[in-house]
KOLTOR-852159 format. One record per atom (N, C-alpha, C): x, y, z. Coordinates in steps of 0.1 Angstrom, whole numbers, plus 5000, padded with zeros to 4 digits. Atoms other than C-alpha are relative to their C-alpha. Example, Ala and Ser with C-alpha at 12.3 -4.5 7.8 and 13.67 -1.06 7.14 Angstrom:
2
500949885000 512349555078 500950125000 499149895000 513749895071 499250115008 
//
This chain:
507
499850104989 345684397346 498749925002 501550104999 343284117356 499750025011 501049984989 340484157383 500149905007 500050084992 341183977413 499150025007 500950034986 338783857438 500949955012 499250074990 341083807465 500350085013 499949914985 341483897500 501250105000 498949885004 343684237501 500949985011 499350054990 345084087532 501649974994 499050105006 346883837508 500650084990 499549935016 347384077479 501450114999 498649925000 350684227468 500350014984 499249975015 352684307434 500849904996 498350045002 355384137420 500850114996 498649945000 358684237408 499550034982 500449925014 356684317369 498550115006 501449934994 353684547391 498649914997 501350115002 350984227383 499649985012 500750054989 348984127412 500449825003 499450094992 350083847433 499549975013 500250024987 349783667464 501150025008 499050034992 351883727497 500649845002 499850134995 353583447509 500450065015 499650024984 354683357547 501150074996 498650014997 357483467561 501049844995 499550114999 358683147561 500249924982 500350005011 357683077527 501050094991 499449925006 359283377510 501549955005 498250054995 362683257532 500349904992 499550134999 362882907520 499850044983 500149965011 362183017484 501250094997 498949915002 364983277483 501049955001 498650104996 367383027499 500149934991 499750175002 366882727479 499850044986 499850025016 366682927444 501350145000 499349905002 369983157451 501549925002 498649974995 374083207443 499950125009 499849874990 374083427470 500950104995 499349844999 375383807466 500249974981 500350025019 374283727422 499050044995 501749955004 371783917402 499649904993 501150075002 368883747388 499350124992 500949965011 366583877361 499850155005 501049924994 364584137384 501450095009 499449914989 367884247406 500349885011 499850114987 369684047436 499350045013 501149924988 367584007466 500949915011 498850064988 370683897488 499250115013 500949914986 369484207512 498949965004 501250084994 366284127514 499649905005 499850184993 366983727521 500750035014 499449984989 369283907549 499050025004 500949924992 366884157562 498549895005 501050084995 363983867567 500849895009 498950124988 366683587583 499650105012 500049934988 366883867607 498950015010 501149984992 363683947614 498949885005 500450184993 362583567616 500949945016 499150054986 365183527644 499650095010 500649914991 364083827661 498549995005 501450044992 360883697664 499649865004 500050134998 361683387675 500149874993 500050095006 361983167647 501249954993 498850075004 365683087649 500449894998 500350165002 364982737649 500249964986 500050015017 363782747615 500850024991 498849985006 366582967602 501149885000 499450105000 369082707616 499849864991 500350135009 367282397599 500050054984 500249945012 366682587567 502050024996 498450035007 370782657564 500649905002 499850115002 371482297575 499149914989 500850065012 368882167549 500350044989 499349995016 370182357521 501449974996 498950085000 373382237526 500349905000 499950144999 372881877530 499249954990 500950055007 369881837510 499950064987 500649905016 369482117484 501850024992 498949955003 373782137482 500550144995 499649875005 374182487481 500950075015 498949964992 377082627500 499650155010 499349794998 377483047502 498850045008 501049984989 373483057516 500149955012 499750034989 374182847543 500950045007 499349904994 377083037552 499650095004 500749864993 375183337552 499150015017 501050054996 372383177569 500849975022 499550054991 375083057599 500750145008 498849854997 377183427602 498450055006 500949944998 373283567604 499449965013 500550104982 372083297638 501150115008 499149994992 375683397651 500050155002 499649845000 375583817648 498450035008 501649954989 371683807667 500149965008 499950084983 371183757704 499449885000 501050094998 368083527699 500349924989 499850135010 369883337672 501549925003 498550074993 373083217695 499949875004 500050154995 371582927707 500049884990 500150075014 370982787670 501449944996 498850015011 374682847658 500549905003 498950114995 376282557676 499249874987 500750135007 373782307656 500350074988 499849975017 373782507624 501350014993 498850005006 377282537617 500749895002 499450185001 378182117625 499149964987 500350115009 375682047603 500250104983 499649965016 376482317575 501749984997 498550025006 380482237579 500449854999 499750134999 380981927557 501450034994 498650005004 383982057543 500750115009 499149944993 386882217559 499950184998 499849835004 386682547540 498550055004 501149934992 383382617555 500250045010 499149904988 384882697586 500350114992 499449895008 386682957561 498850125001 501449955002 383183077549 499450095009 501149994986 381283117577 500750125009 499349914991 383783317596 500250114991 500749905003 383883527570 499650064997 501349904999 380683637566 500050055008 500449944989 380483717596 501050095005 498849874999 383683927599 500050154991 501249935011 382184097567 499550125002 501049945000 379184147576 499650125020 500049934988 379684217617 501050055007 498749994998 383584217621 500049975018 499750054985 385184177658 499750145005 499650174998 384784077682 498949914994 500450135002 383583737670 498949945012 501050114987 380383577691 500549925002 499650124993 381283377717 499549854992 500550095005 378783167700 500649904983 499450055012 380483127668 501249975003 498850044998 383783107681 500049845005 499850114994 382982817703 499249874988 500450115013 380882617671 501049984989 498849995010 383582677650 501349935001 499150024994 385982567670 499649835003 500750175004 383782217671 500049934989 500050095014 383882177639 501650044995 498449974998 387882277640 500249825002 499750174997 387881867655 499749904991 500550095012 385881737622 500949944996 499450005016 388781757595 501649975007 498350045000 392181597593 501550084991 499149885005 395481717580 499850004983 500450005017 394381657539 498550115002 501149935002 391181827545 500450174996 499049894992 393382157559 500450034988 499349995011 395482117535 500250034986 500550015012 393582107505 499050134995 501049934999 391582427515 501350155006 498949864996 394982677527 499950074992 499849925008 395982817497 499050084996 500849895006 394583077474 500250145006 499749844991 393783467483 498849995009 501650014985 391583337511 500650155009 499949924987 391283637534 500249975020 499550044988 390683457562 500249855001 498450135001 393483137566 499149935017 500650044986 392782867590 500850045015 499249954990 395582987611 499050105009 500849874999 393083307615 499449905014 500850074993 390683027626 500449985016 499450074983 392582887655 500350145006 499949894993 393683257666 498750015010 501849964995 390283327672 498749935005 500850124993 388583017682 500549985013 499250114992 391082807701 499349915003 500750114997 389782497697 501049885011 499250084993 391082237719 500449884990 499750065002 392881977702 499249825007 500750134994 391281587706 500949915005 499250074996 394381407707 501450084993 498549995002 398381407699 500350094986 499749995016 397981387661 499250134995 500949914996 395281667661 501350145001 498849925000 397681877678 501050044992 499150025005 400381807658 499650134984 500549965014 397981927628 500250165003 500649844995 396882307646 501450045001 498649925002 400782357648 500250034990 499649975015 401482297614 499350104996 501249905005 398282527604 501150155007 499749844992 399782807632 501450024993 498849955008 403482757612 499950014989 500050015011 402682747580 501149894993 499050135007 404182387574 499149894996 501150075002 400982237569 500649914984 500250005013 401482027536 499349974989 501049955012 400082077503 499649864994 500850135003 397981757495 500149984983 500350025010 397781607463 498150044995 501549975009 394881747442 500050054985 499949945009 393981847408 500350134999 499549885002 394082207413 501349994999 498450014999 397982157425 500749954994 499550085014 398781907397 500350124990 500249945012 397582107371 501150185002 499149865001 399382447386 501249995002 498750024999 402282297391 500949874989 499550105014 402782047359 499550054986 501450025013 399882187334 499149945001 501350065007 397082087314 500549944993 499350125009 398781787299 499149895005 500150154999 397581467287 500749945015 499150064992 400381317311 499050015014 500749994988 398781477341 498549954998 501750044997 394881427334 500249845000 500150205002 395681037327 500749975016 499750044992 397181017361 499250085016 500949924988 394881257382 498849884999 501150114998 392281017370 500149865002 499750174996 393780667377 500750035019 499449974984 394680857414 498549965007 501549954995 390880847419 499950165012 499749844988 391581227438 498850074992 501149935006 389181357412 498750005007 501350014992 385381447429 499750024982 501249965011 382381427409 500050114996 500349865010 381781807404 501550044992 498649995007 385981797392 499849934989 499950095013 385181527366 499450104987 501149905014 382081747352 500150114999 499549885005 383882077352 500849974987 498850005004 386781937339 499849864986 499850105007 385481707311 500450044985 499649925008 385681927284 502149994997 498849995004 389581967290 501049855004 499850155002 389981567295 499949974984 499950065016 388481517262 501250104990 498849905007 390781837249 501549915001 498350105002 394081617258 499749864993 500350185005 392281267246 500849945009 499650114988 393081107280 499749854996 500350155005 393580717270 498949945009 500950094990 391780617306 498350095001 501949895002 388480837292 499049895010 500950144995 386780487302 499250015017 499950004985 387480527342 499050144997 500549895000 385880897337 498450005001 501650035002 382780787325 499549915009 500650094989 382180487345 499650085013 500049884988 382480777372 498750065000 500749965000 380080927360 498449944998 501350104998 377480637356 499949965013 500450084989 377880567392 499050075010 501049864994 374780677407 500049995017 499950034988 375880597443 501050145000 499149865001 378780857437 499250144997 500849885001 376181097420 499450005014 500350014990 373981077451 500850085007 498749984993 377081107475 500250174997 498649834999 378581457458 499150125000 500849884998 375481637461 500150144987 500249925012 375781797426 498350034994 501350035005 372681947413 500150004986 499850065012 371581757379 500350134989 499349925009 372082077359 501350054994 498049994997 375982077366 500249874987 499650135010 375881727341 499150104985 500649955009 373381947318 501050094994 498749945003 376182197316 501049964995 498950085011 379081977308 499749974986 500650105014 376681777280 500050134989 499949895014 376182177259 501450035001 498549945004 380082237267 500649924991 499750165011 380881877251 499649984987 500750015010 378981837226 500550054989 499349955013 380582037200 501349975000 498650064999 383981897209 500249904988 499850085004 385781747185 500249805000 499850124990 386581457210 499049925002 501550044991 383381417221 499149884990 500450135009 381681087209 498349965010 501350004995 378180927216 500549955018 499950064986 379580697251 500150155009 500249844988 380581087266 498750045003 501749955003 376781207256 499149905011 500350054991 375680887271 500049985015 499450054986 377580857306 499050145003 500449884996 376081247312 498749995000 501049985001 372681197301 499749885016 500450044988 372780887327 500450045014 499949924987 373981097357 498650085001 501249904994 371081297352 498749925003 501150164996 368780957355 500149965012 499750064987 370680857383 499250125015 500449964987 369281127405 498550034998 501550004996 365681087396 499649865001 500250135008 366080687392 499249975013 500850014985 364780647432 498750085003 501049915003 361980897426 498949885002 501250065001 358580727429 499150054991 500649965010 356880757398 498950085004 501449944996 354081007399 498649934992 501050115005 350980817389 498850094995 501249975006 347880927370 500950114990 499749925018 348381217342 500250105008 499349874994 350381537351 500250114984 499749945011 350481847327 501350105006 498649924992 353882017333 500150134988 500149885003 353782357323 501950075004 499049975001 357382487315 500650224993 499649875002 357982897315 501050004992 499650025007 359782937284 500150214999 500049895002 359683357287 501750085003 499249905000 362183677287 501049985013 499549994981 362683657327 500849894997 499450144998 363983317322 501350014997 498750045012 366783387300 501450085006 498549944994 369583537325 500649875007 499550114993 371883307338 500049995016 500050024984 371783207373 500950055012 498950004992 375283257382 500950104993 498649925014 378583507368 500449924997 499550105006 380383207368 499449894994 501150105002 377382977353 499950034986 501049995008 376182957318 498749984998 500950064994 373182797329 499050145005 500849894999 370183017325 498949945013 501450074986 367082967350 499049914989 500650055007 365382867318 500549874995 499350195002 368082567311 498949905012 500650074988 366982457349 498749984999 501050045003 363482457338 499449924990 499850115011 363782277306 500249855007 500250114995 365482007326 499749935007 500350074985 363881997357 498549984994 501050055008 360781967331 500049854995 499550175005 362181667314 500149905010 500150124994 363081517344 498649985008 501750004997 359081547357 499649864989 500450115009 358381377325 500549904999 498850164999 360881077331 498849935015 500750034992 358781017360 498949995000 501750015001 355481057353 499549894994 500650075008 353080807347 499949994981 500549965018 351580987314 500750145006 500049825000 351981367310 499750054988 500249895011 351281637287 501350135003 499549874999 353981937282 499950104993 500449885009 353282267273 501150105007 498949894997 355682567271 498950134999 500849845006 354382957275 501150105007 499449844993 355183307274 498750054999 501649964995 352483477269 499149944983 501050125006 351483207241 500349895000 499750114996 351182857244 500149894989 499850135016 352782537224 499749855010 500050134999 352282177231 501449954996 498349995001 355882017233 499449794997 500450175006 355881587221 501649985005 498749974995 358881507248 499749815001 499550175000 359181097245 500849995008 498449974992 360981017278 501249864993 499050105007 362480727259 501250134994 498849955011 364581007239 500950045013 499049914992 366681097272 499650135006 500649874987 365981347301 500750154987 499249845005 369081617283 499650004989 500249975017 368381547246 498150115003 501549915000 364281667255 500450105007 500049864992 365381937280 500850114986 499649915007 367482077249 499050034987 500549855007 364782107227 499050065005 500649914994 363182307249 500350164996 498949875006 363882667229 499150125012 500949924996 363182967249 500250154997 500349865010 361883327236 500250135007 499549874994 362083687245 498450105006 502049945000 358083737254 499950055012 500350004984 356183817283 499949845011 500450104994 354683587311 498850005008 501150064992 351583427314 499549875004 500050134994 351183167336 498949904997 501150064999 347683117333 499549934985 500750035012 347383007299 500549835000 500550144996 348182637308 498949955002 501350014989 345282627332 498650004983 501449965007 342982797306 500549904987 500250055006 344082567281 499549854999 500650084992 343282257303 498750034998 501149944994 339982407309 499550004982 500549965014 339282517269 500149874997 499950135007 340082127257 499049885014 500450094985 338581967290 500549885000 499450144999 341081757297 500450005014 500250064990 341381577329 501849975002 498450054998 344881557345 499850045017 500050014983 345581477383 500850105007 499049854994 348581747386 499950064991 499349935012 349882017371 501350065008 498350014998 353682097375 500450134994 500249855006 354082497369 501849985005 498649974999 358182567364 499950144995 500349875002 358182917366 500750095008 499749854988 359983257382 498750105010 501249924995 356383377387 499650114999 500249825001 356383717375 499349994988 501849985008 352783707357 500550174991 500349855003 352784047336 499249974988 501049995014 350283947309 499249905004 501550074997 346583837313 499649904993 500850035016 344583567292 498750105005 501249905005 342583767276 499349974991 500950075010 341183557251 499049915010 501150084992 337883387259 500049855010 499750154992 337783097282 498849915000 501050085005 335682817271 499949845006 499550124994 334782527290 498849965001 501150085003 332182247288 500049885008 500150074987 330181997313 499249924988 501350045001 327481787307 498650115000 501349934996 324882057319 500050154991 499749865002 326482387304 500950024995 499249955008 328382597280 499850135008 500249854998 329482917290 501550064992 498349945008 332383157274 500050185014 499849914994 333883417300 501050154991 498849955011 335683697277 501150135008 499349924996 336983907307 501549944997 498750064993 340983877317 499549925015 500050034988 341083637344 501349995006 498650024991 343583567375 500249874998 499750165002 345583217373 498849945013 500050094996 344083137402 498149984998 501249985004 340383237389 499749884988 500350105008 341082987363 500349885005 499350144987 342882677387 498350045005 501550044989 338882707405 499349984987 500850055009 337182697373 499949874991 500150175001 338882377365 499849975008 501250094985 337982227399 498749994999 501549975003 334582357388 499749914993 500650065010 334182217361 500849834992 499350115005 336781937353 500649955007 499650094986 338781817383 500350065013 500149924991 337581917414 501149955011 498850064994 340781687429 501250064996 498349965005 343581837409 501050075009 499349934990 346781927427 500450124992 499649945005 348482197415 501350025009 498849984994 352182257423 501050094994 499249925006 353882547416 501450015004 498350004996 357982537415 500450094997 499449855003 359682887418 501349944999 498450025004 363182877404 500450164999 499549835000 363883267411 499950015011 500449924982 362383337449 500350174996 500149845000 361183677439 499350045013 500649974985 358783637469 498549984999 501650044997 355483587456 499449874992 500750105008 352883337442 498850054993 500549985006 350383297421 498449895001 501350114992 347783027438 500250035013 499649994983 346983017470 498349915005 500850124999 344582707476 500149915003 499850165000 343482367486 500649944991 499750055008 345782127471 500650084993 498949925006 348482397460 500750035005 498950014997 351382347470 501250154994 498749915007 354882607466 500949955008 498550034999 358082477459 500950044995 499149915004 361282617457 501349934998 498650085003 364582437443 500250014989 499449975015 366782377414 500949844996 499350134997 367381987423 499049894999 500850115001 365681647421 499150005011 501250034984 364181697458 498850074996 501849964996 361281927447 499149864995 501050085002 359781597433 499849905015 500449984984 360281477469 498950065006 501149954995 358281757481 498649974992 501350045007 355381647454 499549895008 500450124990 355181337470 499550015013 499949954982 355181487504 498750045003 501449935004 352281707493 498949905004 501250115003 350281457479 499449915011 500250114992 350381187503 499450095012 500549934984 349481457535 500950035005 499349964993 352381527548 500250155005 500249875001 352581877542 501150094991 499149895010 354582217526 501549935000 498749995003 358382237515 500050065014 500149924985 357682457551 500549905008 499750064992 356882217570 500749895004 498650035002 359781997556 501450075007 499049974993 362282217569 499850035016 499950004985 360582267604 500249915006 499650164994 360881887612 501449975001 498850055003 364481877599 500950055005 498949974993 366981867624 501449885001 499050125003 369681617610 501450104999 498549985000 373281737619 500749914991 498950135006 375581527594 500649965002 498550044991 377881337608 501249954989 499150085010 379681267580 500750174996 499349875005 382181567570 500249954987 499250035019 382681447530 500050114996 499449865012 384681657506 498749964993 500650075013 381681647486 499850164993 500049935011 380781877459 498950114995 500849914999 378082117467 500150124994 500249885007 377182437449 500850135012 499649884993 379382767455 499050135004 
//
């Protein structure tokens, strides 16, 4: 292991026994949140308990505030569903987190079946009776959704039915038609809305039907790019409309898909018979469209892309989509944005990667190959430092779990001095000896895509970010300019949405 100099205050393990920095409370929360399918293992083991067991104890010591904004922010901003549910059942089941739930569950219910959700987690996880507190926010967002919303969200082996809901709320009705709806829900006459699922279970997977689910426009964005694979399987004539769909980057925006969901379609396609370059095309520009408003990052960035063992489990059961796909393309898309850049891949050796963003965000994220090695972080840094090159960021995509040292010599050159160090150093022993010696401005921004809980800097101008979406380049900017952490992003952020759209957020 490598010899830290570091305050024991700050010092902890990871999840391989390497030395590491703590993080905040707050920190370790918003990291777990914004890189989880809730109740899904992950490389290391699911840390759904542990993401509970700290919600808890952040609310208990007063920082229910935060909780609340943190599960409205990852649901509006970051689109991820099942945490914010958690996140809303967890306000509503603590004393000192009751006053939160009324704000956190308007702004995490943009769709109807969040109501669903939300109640039961918390029937779940605390069963009845039901907090007053949840009953009566629940019951406010009971007045959001009309009779298609309802409708569109009954079926299945839901456990708990909205009928349940109105038992156990009683929300008041707003007007006539309203009413009208909470009867039909309490008789079961509610009726069954036109949608794809109900097409397809009640006609097939026919040509016939996909050519007219798609000239209905009923199809959402995340329906198009599950479902494109079995569009092209029938050779739908109106393919045209499909794609245009998916070049619209007002609609991308809108459905809150994260760009990996178009990454996914493009490796299921691809080997399709059907599949032609305009399909390849329309996909690769959805994933443009949500960095196209980005503000270029300016001066020279080295983006450093974790290409190790850890990486290589998928994210989700229902996902093919490894953590290491999401770093491949959330690499590519850095480099679409960057002024200049340099990319380097490591495990615990390091390659130079020649990513032309002219060739397309997905075509460079696929050849990104990744290996079965260890992980060392630090061999970026030290290789910055050994060539003395000069770069304004560096952009670390990584899970964070360090378990192998450099241990080859570190060589770095001034004007005044040559020296060779041949111990192991710590990443962040090498991040100060570039400051030292080659840019004592450089930012450094490390992006966890696992939320194990720790880091591996902890300095001026080093930033930690946690996502799996176009916003951590948001947070770069945020950084940079002064604003401050991904933290103090979610403590400012108290935007209810007033907009209930079916949109298309992560399960």
């Amino acid at each position: 292991m490598s010899k830290f100099n570091w305050d024991k205050i700050n010092q902890t393990l990871n999840k391989s026994g390497f030395e590491a920095y703590k993080l905040t409370d707050k920190e370790k929360l918003v990291s777990m949140v914004l890189t989880t399918m809730f109740g899904e293992e992950k490389f290391y083991g699911d840390n759904t308990s542990e993401l509970a067991r700290l919600a808890v104890k952040m609310i208990e010591k007063g920082n229910g505030q935060f909780v609340a904004n943190l599960a409205v922010f990852a649901r509006n901003e970051m689109g991820l569903r099942s945490v914010s549910h958690a996140l809303c059942a967890i306000l509503a089941g603590n004393e000192k987190g009751k006053e939160y739930v009324k704000y956190a569950v308007l702004g995490v219910c943009r769709r109807a079946d969040d109501i669903l959700e939300i109640l039961s987690c918390y029937l779940h996880v605390y069963g009845k009776p039901v907090a007053n507190s949840l009953k009566k926010a629940l019951a406010k967002a009971m007045n959001n959704f009309d009779e298609y919303s309802f409708g569109k969200y009954k079926g299945g082996n839901r456990a708990v039915k909205f009928a349940d809901v109105l038992k156990i709320t009683h929300p008041k009705a707003k007007n006539e038609e309203q009413n009208k709806i909470f009867n039909a829900i309490i008789n079961d006459t509610l009726k069954t809305p036109y949608t794809w699922e109900t097409q397809l279970s009640e006609r097939g997977n026919t040509k016939e039907v996909w050519e007219e689910l798609i000239d209905s426009g009923k199809l959402g964005m995340m329906a198009l790019t599950r479902n494109l694979n079995n569009i092209l399987n029938v050779k739908a004539e109106n393919l045209d409309k499909v794609l245009d769909a998916l070049k619209n980057e007002e609609a991308i925006k809108k459905s809150k898909i994260l760009p990996f969901r178009f990454y996914s379609a493009y490796l299921k396609v691809e080997n399709n018979p059907n599949c032609s370059s305009k399909v390849l095309n329309a996909l690769e520009r959805a994933v443009e469209a949500s960095v196209k408003n980005i503000p270029v990052l300016k001066g020279k960035t080295c983006i450093a892309i974790d290409v190790s063992g850890s990486m290589d489990g998928e994210i989700s059961y229902n996902s093919q989509i490894r953590c290491a796909d999401i770093a491949a393309l959330l690499g590519a898309m850095a480099n679409y944005i960057c002024e200049d850049s340099i990319i380097m891949t490591f495990d615990t050796t390091l390659k130079r990667q020649i990513l032309p963003s002219t060739n397309g965000i997905i075509a460079n994220a696929k050849s990104i190959k990744n290996t079965e090695g260890g992980t060392a972080i630090g061999l970026p840094i030290a290789e910055l430092l050994n060539e003395n090159i000069y770069v304004d960021r560096i952009i670390l995509l990584s899970d964070n779990e360090v378990n192998h040292s450099v241990d080859r010599p570190i060589q770095y050159t001034n004007s005044k001095n040559s020296k060779s160090l041949g111990r192991p150093l710590s990443c962040q022993e090498l991040l100060n000896l570039y400051k030292q010696h080659v840019n004592k401005k450089v930012f450094l921004h490390g992006v966890d895509l696992q939320g194990y809980g720790t880091t591996q800097f902890r300095g001026e101008r080093e930033s930690f970010i946690s996502g799996w979406n176009e916003k951590i380049f948001d947070f770069i900017h945020l950084e940079e300019e002064g604003f401050g952490s991904i933290v103090k992003v979610v403590e400012l952020y108290n935007e209810v949405s007033g907009n209930n759209v079916d949109d298309d957020a992560e399960g």
